[in-house]
N, C-alpha and C positions, 0 to 999 in steps of 0.2 A: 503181506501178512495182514489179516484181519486186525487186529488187537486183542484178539483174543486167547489168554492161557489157558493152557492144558495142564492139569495138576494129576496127578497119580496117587494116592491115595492106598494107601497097606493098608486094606481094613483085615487086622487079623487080633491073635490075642496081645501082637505088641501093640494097637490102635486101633481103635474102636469107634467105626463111624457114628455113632447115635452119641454118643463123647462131645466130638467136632459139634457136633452138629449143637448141641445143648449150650455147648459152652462156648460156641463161636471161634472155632480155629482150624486151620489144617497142620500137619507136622512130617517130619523125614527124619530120622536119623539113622544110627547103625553101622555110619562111615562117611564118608565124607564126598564121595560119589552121589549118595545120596540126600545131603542137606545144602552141597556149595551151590545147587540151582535157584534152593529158595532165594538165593540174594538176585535172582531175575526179576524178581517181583517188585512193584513200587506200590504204594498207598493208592487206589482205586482202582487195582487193576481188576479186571473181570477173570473170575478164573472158572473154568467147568471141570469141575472132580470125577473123577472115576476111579470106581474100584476095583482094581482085576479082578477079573474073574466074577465080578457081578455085572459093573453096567454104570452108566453116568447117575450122579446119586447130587448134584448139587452145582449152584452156582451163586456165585457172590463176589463179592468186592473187598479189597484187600484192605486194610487198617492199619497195617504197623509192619514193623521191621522186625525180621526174623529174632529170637529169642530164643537162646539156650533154654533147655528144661530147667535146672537149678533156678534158672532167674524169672519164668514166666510167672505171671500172676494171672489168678482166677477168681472170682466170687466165691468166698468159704460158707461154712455153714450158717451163719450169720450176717451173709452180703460184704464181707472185710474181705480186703483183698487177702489172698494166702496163696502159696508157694503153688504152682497145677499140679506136682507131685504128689503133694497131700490132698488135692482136691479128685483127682481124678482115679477113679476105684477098679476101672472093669479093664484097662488096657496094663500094659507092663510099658512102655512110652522108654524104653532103652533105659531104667532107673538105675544099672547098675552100671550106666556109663557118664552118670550126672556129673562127674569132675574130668569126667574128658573132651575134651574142645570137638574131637575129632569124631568118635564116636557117640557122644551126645544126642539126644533128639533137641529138636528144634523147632520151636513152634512159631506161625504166624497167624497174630489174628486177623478174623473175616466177620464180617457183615453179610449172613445169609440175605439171598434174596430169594430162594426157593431152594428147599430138597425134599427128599426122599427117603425112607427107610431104604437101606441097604437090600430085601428083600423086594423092593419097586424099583429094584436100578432099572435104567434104562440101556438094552444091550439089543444094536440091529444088525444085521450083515452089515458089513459097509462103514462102521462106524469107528473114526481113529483110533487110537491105541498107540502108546509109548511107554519103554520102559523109565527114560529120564522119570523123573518128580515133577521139572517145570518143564516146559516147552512151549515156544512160539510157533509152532506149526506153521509152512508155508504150503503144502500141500494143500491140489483141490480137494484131497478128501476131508481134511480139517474143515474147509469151509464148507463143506455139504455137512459135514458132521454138525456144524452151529448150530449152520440153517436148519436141521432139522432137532437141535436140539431146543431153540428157541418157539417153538412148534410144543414138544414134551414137557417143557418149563416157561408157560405164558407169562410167570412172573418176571424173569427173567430182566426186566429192564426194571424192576420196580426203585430200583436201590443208582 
């Protein structure tokens, strides 16, 4: 294995990449299938996003430890920290499962080192794909997939 994660990324109306991206996080929820991966994650890990159905859209470094929605904090309208629920406008982020552990969304913050609009993902023949949220890929195509993502994101080690 490289080191490097593979993150999945629901850009839909329940998560909204230009979101992430603004506010510095990625997120899974909806069941528990889909959040118990983030705890693969450790503070620095490098992680490359993709969004089905569009294309790789980002990569950075991880900051913190997974966080229920009810409990995330965001920069409010005045730089005070406040609740991501009330901060975050364009996504629906599973709100109507904010008291449940299980179905919850889940957010962890990141440290962009390069992205993308969702409309500039990056999507080649060739290029890995997993349903999981996190995954440590050990397949050659994972690491051709880096390699040439590190190629499409020159930023890529800035962080």
């Amino acid at each position: 294995w490289n080191g490097e994660f593979y993150f999945s990324f629901g850009h839909s109306s329940t998560r909204v990449w230009s979101e992430a991206v603004r506010y510095g996080f990625v997120c899974a929820g909806g069941g528990s299938w889909y959040s118990n991966t983030l705890n693969l994650l450790d503070v620095g890990d490098r992680i490359w996003v993709k969004a089905p159905g569009y294309g790789f859209v980002g990569v950075g470094r991880v900051t913190g430890t997974p966080v229920r929605a009810s409990e995330f904090m965001l920069p409010g309208p005045d730089g005070q920290p406040a609740p991501a629920l009330s901060v975050l406008r364009e996504g629906t982020y599973h709100r109507e499962f904010a008291d449940d552990a299980e179905r919850s969304e889940y957010f962890v913050p990141v440290e962009w080192a390069q992205t993308v609009p969702i409309e500039r993902a990056a999507n080649e023949i060739g290029m890995f794909g997993n349903k999981n949220t996190v995954c440590a890929p050990k397949t050659p195509k994972w690491r051709h997939t880096v390699e040439r993502l590190k190629q499409l994101f020159p930023d890529y080690n800035r962080l």
